[in-house]
N, C-alpha and C positions, 0 to 999 in steps of 0.2 A: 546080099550085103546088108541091104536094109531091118532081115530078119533075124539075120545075127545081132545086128545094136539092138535091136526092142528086147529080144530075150536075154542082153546082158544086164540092159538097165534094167528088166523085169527081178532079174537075179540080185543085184546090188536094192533094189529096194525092198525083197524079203528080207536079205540080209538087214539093212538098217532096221527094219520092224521088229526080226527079234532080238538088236541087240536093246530096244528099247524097252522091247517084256522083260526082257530077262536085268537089267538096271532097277526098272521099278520092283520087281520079285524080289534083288538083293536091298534095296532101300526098303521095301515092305519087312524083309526078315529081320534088318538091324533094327528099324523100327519097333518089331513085337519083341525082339530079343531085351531091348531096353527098356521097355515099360514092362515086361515081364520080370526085370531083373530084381530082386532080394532085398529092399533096402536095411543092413546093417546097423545093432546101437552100440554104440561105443561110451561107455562111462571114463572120463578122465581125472581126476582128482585134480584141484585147483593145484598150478604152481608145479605139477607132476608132469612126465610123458609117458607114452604106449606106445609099443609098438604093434602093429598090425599086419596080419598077410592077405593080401589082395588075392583077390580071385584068377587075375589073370596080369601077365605083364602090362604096365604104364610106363607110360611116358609123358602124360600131361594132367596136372591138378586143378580144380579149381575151390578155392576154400568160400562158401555163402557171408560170412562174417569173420573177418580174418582180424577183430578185436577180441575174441572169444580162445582161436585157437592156433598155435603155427603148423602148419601143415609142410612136410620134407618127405619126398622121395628116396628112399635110402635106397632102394636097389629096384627093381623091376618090377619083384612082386613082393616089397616090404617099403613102408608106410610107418612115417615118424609124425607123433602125433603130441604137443605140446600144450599144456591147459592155461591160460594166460587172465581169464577171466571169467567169472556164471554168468552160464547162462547155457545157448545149444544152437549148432550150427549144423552146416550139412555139407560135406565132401564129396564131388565130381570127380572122376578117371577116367581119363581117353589112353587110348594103344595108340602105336605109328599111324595108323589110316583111321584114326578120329574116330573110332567106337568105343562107346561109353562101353568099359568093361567093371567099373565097381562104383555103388553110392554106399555112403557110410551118415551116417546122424550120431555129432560125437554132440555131447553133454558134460560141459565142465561143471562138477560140483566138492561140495569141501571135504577133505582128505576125512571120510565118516568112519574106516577102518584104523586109525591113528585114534582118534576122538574117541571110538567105540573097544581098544585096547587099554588107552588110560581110564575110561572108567571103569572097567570092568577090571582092571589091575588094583584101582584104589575102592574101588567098591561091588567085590566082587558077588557077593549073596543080594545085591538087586537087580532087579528085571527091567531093566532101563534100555529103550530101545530109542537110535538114532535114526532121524531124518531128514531130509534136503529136501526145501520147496524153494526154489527159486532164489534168491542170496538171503534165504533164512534155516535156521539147523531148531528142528524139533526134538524134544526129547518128549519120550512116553513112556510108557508104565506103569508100574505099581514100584514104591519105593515103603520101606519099613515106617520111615520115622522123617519127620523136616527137617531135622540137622543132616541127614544123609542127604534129600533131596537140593537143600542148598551148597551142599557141597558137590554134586553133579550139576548144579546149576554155574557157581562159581568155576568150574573146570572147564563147561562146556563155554563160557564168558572167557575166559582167559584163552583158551585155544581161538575163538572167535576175533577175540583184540588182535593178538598175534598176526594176524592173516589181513586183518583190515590194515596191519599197518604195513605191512610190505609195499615195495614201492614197483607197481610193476612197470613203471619204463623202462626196467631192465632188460624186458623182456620185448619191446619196438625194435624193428628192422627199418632202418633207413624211416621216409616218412610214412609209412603205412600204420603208424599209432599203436598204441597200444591200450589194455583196458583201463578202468577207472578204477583208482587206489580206493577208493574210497566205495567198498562194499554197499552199504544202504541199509545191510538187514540187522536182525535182531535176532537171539536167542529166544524160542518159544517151547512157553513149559505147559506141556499137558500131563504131567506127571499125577498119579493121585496118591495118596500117602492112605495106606492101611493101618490097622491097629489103634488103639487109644491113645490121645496123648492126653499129656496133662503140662498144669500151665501154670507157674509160679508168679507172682504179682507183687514187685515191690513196689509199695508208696512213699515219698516222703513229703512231710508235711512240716514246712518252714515258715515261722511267723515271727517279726523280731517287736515289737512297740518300746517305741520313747516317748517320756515324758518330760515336761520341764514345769516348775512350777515357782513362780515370784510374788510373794503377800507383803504388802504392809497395812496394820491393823495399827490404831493408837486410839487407846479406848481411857476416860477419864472421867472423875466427877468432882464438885466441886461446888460450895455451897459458904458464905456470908452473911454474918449477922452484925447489924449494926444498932447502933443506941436507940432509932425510931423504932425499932422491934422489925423492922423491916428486912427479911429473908432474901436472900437471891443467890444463883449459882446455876452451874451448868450441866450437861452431862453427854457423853458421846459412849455408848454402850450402852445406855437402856437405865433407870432407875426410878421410883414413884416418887409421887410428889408430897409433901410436909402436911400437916397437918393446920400448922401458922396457931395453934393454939396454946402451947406451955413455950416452958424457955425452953431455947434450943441448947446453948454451950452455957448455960451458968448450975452448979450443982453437982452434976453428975461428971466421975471420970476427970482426969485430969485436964483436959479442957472443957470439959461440963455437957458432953454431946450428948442429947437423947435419942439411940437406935429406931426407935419407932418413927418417929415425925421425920428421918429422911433414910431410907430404902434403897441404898444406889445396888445397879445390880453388880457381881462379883467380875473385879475386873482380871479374866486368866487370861493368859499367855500358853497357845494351844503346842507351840511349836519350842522358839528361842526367840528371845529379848531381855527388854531390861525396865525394871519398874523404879517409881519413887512416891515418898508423900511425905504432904507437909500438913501439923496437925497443931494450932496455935487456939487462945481463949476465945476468937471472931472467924476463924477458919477452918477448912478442912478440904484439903485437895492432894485427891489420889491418879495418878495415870499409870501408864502400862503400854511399853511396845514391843507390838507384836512382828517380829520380820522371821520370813523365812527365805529361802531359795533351796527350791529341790530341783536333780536332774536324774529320772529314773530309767531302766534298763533291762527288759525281759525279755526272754527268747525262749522258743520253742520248737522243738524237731521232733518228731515223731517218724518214727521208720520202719511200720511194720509189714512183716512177708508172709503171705498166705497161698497155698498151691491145692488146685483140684484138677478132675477129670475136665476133657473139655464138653460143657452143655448143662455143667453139672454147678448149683449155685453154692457159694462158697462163705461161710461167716466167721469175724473175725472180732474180738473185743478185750480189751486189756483196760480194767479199769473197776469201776462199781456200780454200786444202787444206793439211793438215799432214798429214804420215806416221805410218801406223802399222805396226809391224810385227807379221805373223800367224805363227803356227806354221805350216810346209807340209806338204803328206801325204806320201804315199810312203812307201819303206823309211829315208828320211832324219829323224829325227827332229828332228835339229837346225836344219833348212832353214827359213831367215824370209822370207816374203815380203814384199811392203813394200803397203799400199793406205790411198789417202787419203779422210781425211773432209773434209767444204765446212764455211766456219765464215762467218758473216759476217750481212749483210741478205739475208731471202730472200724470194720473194712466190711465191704459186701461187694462181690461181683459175682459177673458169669462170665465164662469165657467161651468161645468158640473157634476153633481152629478151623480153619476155609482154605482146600484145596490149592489155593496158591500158596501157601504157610503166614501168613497174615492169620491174624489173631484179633477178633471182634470181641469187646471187650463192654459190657455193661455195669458201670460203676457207681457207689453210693457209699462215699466217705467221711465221717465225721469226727470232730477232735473237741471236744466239750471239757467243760474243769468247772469246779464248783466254785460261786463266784459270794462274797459274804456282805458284799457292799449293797446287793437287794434285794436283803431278806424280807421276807411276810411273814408276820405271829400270826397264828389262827388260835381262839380257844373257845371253847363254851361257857353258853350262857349261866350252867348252874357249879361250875367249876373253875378254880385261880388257877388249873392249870393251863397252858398254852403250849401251842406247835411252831416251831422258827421254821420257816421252810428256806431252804437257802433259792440262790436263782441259781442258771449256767450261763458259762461263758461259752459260745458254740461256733465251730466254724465246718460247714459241711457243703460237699460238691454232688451232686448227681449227674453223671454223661454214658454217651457213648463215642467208645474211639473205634478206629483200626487201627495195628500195629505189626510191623515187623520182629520179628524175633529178637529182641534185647535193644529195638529203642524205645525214647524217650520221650514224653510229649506232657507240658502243662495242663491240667487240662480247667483250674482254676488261679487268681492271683488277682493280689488286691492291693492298693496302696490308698489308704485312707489317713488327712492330715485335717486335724480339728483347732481350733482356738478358740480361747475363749479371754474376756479381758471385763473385769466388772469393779465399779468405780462409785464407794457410796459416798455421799459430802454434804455438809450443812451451804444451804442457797447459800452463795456469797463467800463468807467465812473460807469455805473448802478450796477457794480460787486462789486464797490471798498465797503468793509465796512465802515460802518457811512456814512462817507461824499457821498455815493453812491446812497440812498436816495435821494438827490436832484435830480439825475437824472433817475429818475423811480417810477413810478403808478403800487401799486397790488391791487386787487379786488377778493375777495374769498366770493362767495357763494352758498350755500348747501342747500334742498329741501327734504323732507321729507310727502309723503301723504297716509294715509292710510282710503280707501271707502269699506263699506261692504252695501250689498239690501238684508234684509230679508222679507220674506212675509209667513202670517198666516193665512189661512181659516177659516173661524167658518160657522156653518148653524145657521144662523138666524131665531131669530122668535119676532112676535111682543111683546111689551110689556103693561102697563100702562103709561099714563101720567105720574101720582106720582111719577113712578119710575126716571124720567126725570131731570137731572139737565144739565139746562144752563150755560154757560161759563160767560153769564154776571150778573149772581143772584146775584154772590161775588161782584161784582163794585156799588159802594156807590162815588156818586159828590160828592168834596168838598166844605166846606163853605166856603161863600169871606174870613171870616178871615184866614180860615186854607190856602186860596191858594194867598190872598195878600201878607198877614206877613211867613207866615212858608213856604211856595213856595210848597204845595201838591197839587198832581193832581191827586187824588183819597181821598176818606175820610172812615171813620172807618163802616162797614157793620152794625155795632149794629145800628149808629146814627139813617141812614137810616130809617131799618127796624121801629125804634122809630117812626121817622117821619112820616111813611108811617101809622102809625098804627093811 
């Protein structure tokens, strides 16, 4: 009896041993079977879903970041997969007895085959290639010309908005959240633009100056002779002084004044006023006043367009040359040579067009006019003749910008206000009220200018003829009648066109 229990229990404890090899063998197999298993990529397009076929029936998920993507079991061995927001996550599957039968690595990114159909629909003949790093969309290539690349840039911007603005808490289950509406990224252009471009340069150049100008001048002479022979008088504008030697008012002229012995200088009126004199046998007094008030008013614009290659420098002048004469060398001391300065609208730049389509722009602008208020005579020593040289008026910028394709940027401007106020007076006399005028000149004038230089890039490109209009298409000669009798010096564009037909 005893030897039958020992060899049952001997029997019941193999049994237990191998049900324990044989346990760990099956957890050793699920083991390698799961780390040997395939891991899966799944690409899902933002805001899109996929479906998938699993490897083997499930019946339980587990999604690593379930802000990224919704994960649905649609049947056993099919897999609903929902893209909620970028970024990449990784999907778990168990069967009924908790064996991992499928891993998957999905990857939500931006719908690049949508993106990648409209630009190839609206810009079909360039090589513009899309891509997705992280919530940013790259575009590459080679693109023809920067009006095309900005226009895959602006598409790829606009499909980019779009998306940012959706709201995805449409897309929350209960409280397990959902992603963040607000993307983060950016549109990135590595696009390069082939072929030459060229690059149009408008400037305008705006300067307005005011002037104002207020005189009073009262200029006067005046001079008495009395029975002592004794002379006296005055004078305000300048005049020499008597001699004191013959009669002054007796003899000569109808008050007997002798020219010589008093000199007064000539009293003008440069402007508008009003003169008087009084001319008696002991007297003689002349005055003269002088008032003005001026309010002046100039303006200038200048708006010239100049287009070249980009790299390539570019010169531009609308305007003249005056003479100037130089001393010569040699043994001739005398010898002038003559060489002209350019006076007028000037434009100089370079342009460079830079892979992002920004446009570097080196400029050197000037607007000069011939100015008559300060001139210099030059002449020689053994000759009455002589050289007027006029001066200029000049207003010029030198910079460098960067710019975008058709904007706009100052790149100089000035607002300059002068006055000026001068007060001449006899000590004392010039103080007295009213009668104090006589002896004293004011002059008040005040200045006012305000210049701005703007300049605009554009990338140029050619166009048609047709597209073409001339400045002088509108100009129509008039007929004798119209330019004898009615004084025109242009006629009506219809006649023309009549005539010409």
């Amino acid at each position: 009896m005893n030897k039958s229990n020992q060899w049952k229990w001997k029997l019941a404890g193999l049994l237990c041993v191998c049900m324990l090899h044989f346990e760990q063998a099956v957890a050793q197999g699920a083991d390698a079977s799961s780390t040997n298993m395939r891991t899966r990529a799944l690409n899902v397009p933002l805001y899109k879903s996929r479906l998938i076929a699993l490897n083997a029936p499930a019946t339980r998920v587990s999604v690593g970041n379930p802000d990224v993507a919704d994960i649905l079991i649609l049947r056993a061995t099919q897999l609903y997969v929902l893209g909620k927001d970028l970024g990449t996550t990784n999907v778990l599957l168990w069967d009924r007895e908790d064996r991992l039968v499928d891993t998957v690595e999905v990857e939500v990114t931006h719908d690049l085959q949508s993106l990648k159909k409209k630009l190839h629909d609206l810009l079909p003949n360039e090589g513009i290639e899309v891509h997705s790093a992280q919530r940013n969309i790259i575009l590459s290539g080679n693109v023809s010309n920067v009006s095309n690349m900005d226009a895959a840039l602006k598409i790829a911007r606009g499909y980019f908005a779009h998306f940012s603005a959706v709201d995805t808490t449409e897309f929350q289950q209960g409280g397990s959240g959902g992603g963040d509406s607000d993307s983060g990224g950016e549109v990135i252009n590595l696009m390069a633009v082939g072929g030459v471009q060229q690059v149009m340069l408008e400037v305008k150049v705006a300067e307005i100056s005011r002037t104002e100008l207020r005189r009073l001048d009262v200029r006067f002479n005046a001079i008495v002779q009395n029975s002592t022979r004794w002379n006296w008088g005055g004078a305000n504008g300048g005049s020499s002084l008597t001699d004191g030697g013959g009669p002054l008012f007796n003899g000569i002229g109808p008050g007997g004044i002798t020219p010589p012995d008093f000199a007064p200088n000539d009293l003008a009126i440069d402007d508008k006023g009003f003169f008087a004199s009084l001319l008696t046998n002991t007297a003689m007094f002349n005055v003269a006043f002088d008032a003005a008030k001026e309010n002046g008013l100039a303006k200038i614009l200048a708006e010239p367009t100049l287009t070249t290659q980009t790299g390539q420098v570019a010169e531009f002048l609308s305007g003249g040359e005056f003479p100037i004469p130089v001393p010569g060398g040699g043994g001739n001391s005398d010898a002038v040579t003559i060489e002209f300065k350019e006076f007028g609208v000037g434009v100089k730049f370079l342009p460079v067009v830079l892979d992002s389509g920004r446009i570097n722009l080196q400029l050197n602008i000037s607007v000069s006019e011939l100015n008559s208020g300060n001139t210099v005579g030059v002449g020689s020593s053994d000759s009455s003749s002589s050289f007027v040289i006029p001066s200029l008026t000049k207003r010029s910028a030198i910079s460098t910008v960067e710019l975008a394709d058709g904007q706009t940027i100052g790149i100089a401007g000035l607002i300059n206000e002068n006055l000026r106020e001068v007060v001449t007076k006899f000590p004392g006399l010039g103080s007295i009220p009213g009668i104090g005028a006589l002896f004293r000149s004011q002059e008040f004038v005040k200045g006012e200018t305000e210049l701005l230089i703007l300049v605009t890039p554009h990338l140029a490109k050619p166009i048609g003829p047709e597209e073409i209009r001339l400045p002088t298409e509108g100009f129509a000669e008039p007929s004798e009648l119209s330019w004898f009798l009615m004084g025109r010096t242009e006629g009506s564009s219809s006649a023309s066109a009549a005539s010409s037909d």
